[in-house]
C-alpha positions in Angstrom: 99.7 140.8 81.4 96.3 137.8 80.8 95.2 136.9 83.9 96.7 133.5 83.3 100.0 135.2 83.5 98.9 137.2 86.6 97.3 134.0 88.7 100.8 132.3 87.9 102.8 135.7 89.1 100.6 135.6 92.3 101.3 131.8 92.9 104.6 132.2 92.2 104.9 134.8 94.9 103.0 132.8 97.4 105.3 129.9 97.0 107.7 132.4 98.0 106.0 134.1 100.9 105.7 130.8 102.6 109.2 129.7 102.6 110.2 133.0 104.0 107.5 133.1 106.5 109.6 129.3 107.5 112.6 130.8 107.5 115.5 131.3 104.7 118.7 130.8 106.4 118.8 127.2 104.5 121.9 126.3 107.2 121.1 123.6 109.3 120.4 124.2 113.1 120.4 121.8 116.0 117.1 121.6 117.8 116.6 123.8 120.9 114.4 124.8 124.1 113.7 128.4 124.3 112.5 128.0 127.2 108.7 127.7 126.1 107.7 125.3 123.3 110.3 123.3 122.0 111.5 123.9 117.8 112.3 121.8 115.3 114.5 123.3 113.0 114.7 121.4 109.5 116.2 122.5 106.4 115.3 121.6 102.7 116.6 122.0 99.9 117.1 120.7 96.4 115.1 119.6 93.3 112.4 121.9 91.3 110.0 119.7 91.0 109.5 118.7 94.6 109.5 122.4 95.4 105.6 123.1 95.7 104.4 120.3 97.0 107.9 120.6 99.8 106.2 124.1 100.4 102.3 123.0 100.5 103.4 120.0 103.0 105.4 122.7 104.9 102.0 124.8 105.1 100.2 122.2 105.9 102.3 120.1 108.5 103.2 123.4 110.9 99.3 124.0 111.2 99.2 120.8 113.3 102.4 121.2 114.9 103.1 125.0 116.1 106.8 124.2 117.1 108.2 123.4 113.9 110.5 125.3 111.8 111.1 123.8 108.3 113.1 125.9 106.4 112.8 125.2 102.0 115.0 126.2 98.9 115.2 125.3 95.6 118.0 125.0 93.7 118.0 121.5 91.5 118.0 118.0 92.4 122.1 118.2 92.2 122.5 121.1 95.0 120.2 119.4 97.2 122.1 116.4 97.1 125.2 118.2 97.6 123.6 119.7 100.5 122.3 116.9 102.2 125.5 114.9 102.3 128.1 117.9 103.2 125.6 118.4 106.2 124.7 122.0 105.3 120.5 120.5 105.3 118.6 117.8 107.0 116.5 116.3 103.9 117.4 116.9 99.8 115.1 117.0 97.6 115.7 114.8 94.3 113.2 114.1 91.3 115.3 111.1 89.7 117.1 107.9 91.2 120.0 107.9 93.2 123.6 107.5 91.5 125.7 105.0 92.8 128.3 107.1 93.9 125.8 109.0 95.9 125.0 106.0 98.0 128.2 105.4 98.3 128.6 108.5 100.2 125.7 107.9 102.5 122.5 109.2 100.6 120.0 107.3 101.3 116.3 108.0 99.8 112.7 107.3 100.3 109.7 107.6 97.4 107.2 110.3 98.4 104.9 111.5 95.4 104.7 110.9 91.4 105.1 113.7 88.9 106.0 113.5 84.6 108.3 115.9 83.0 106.3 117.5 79.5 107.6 119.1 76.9 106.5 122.5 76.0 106.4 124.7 73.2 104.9 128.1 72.7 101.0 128.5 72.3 102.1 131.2 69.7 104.4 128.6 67.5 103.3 128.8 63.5 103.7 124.8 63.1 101.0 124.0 66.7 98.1 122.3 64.9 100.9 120.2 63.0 102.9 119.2 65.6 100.1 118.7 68.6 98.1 116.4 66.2 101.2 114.5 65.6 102.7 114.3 68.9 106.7 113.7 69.7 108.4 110.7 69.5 111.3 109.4 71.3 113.1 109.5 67.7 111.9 112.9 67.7 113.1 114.1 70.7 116.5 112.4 70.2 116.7 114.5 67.1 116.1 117.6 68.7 117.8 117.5 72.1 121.0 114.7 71.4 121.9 114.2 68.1 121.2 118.1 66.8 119.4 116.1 63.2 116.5 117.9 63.6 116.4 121.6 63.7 113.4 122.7 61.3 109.8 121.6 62.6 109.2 120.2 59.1 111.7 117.4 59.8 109.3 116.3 63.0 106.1 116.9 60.9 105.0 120.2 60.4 103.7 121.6 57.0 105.7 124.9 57.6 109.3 125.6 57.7 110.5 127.1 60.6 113.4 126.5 62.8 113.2 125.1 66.3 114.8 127.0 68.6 115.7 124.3 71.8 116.5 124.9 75.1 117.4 122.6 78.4 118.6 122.9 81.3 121.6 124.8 83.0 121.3 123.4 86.8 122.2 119.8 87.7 118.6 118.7 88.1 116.2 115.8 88.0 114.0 116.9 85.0 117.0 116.9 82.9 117.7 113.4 83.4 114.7 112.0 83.1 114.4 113.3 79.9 117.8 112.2 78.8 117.1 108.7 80.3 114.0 108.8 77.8 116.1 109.7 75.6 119.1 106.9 76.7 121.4 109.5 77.3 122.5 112.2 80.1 122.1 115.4 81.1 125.2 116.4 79.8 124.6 115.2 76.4 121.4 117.1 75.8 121.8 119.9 73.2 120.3 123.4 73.5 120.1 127.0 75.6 120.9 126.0 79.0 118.7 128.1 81.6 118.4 128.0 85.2 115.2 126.2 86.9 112.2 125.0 85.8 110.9 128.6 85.9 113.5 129.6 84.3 112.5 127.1 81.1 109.1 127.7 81.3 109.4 131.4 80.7 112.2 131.0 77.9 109.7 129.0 76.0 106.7 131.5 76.7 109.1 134.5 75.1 110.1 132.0 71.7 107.4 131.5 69.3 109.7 128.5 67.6 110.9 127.2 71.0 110.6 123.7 72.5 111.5 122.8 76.7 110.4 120.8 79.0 109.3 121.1 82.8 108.0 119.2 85.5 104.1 119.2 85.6 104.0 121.9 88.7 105.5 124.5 86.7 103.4 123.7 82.8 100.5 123.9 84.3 98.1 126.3 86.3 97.5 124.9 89.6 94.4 127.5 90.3 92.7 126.4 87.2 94.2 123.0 86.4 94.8 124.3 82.4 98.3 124.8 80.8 100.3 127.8 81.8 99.2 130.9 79.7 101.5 130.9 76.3 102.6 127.6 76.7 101.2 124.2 75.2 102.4 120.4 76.2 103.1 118.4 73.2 101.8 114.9 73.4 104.3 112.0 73.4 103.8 109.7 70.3 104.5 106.6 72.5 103.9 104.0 69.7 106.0 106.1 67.3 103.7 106.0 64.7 103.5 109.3 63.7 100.1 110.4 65.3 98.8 111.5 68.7 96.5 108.8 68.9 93.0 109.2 71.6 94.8 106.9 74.2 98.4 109.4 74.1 96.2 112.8 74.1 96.3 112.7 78.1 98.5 116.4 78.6 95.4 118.7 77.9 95.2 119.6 81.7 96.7 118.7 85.3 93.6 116.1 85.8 94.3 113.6 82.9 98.0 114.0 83.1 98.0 113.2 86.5 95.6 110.3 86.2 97.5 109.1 83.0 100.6 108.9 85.6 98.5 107.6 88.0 97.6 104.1 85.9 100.9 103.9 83.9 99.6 105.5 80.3 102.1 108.2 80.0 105.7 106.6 79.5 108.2 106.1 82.8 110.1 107.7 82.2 109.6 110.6 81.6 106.9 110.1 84.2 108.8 109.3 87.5 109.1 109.0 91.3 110.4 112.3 93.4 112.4 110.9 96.7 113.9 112.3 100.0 117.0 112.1 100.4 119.0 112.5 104.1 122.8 111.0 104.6 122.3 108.0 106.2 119.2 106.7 107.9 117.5 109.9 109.5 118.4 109.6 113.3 116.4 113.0 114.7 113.4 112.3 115.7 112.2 115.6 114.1 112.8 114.7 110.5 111.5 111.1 111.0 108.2 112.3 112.3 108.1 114.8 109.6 108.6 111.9 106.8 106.3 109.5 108.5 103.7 112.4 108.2 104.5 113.1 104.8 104.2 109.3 104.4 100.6 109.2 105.7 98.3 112.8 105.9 100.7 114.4 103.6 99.4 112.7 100.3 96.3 114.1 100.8 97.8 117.0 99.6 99.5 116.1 96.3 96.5 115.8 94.3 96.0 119.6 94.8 99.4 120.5 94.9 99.8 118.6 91.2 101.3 115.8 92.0 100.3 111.9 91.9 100.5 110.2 95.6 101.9 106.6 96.0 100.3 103.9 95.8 99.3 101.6 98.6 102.1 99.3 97.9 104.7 101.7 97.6 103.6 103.7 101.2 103.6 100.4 103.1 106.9 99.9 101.3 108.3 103.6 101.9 107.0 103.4 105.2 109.0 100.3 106.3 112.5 101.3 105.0 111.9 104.6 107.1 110.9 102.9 109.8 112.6 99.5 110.7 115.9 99.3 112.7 
């Protein structure tokens, strides 16, 4: 195992020491007095992609107050939302928008952070130079993942012949749809090996010489370094469609320039998009509101170095308010 692959073990196992040091019951519990200091009991779950930065704001936000008790699991943007609104968890985690039928129910969500979905292919694949100097299109993409037309890399420009061996994703999740609402489609009509989680992807494609994925930012890249994940490479999006990564798409190299690229709009929205909470209804304990507001204020300072992109002025003062006002 490169010590690439070793850093990403060890962060991967920190992630996971922190939510169990919170707690891993993932039920929801009613706030209680033991007599001393008063708890907080909250309970997250959901999407992927909100995952690390949900567990570096959990870090951070029970340094400053001893009494809380956030509990965090992953599981896809779907699950979350399922959880939130059958009462089994105080806050879901989502990476996409809301589906109608979702409000209906009583989900009601507020923006938090910015993060992209990239596609990856192995650093190993024979057709690389090809294909990373002429980026993916949308057409491209559509090829591959909906319409099954292209299934050699020589039919998305590549000198070599060599089939492409795709995969997506198996959990209801947010990453999935962004991609397919690049791709003006939905999850379910994405084509290839459906696997579990964005780790789950990211290790598939690290194993397949001829594979293409795709994952949210926090899982392509190395958040000790700031450089792509060990075996894996993000493909640039041909934006303009004309065949060639041109100097203004090349902006996936590392965590800093895709991150500033979604910072000032340059990479496409999607599949650059806003991650949301999600509780049922208004939140009404006073717990989880002062937890949002200080995710809403302190709490970006954290995303940069947790790989994410904070909000915006506009959009805090505007989160802020809708979490807020009576």
């Amino acid at each position: 195992m490169g010590k690439q692959e070793m850093n990403k073990t060890v962060s991967i196992a920190i992630l996971a020491a922190l939510v169990t040091a919170a707690g891993c019951d993932g039920g929801r519990r009613e706030r209680r007095d033991t007599g001393q200091a008063k708890q907080a009991d909250i309970a997250v779950s959901g999407a992927w992609a909100l995952y690390p930065m949900m567990v570096r704001w959990v870090e951070a936000y029970s340094k400053t107050n001893s009494g809380a008790r956030i509990d965090v699991s992953a599981g896809g943007a779907g699950k979350g939302i399922t959880d939130v609104l059958a009462g089994a968890v105080d806050i879901a985690m989502v990476s996409r928008e809301l589906h109608q039928e979702e409000i209906d129910k009583g989900a009601w969500a507020i923006p938090v952070v910015k993060d992209a979905v990239v596609i990856t292919v192995n650093a190993g694949n024979p057709c690389l130079k090809d294909i990373m100097s002429k980026g993916l299109s949308r057409q491209s993409a559509s090829a591959i993942w909906t319409t099954g037309t292209a299934t050699n890399w020589q039919q998305i420009g590549a000198e070599i012949s060599a089939p492409i061996r795709v995969y997506t994703r198996s959990d209801a999740c947010g990453a999935a749809e962004t991609l397919a609402a690049w791709l003006g489609v939905r999850q379910e009509d994405l084509r290839g090996v459906a696997v579990y989680g964005d780790p789950g992807v990211a290790e598939a494609v690290r194993r397949d010489s001829l594979a293409i994925g795709y994952n949210n930012i926090a899982f392509a890249y190395d958040l000790a370094t700031g450089e792509t994940i060990s075996g894996l490479r993000i493909l640039p999006l041909d934006a303009d469609g004309n065949g060639t990564a041109d100097p203004e798409e090349l902006v996936v190299e590392n965590l800093k320039k895709i991150s500033a690229a979604v910072a000032d709009g340059r990479y496409p929205f999607p599949p650059a998009r806003i991650l949301n909470l999600v509780t049922k209804g208004r939140p009404e304990r006073p717990e989880v509101i002062e937890f949002l507001e200080w995710i809403l204020a302190e709490g970006q300072d954290f995303a940069e170095q947790a790989g994410y992109v904070a909000l915006d002025k506009p959009g805090l003062v505007s989160a802020r308010q809708k979490l807020l006002s009576k």
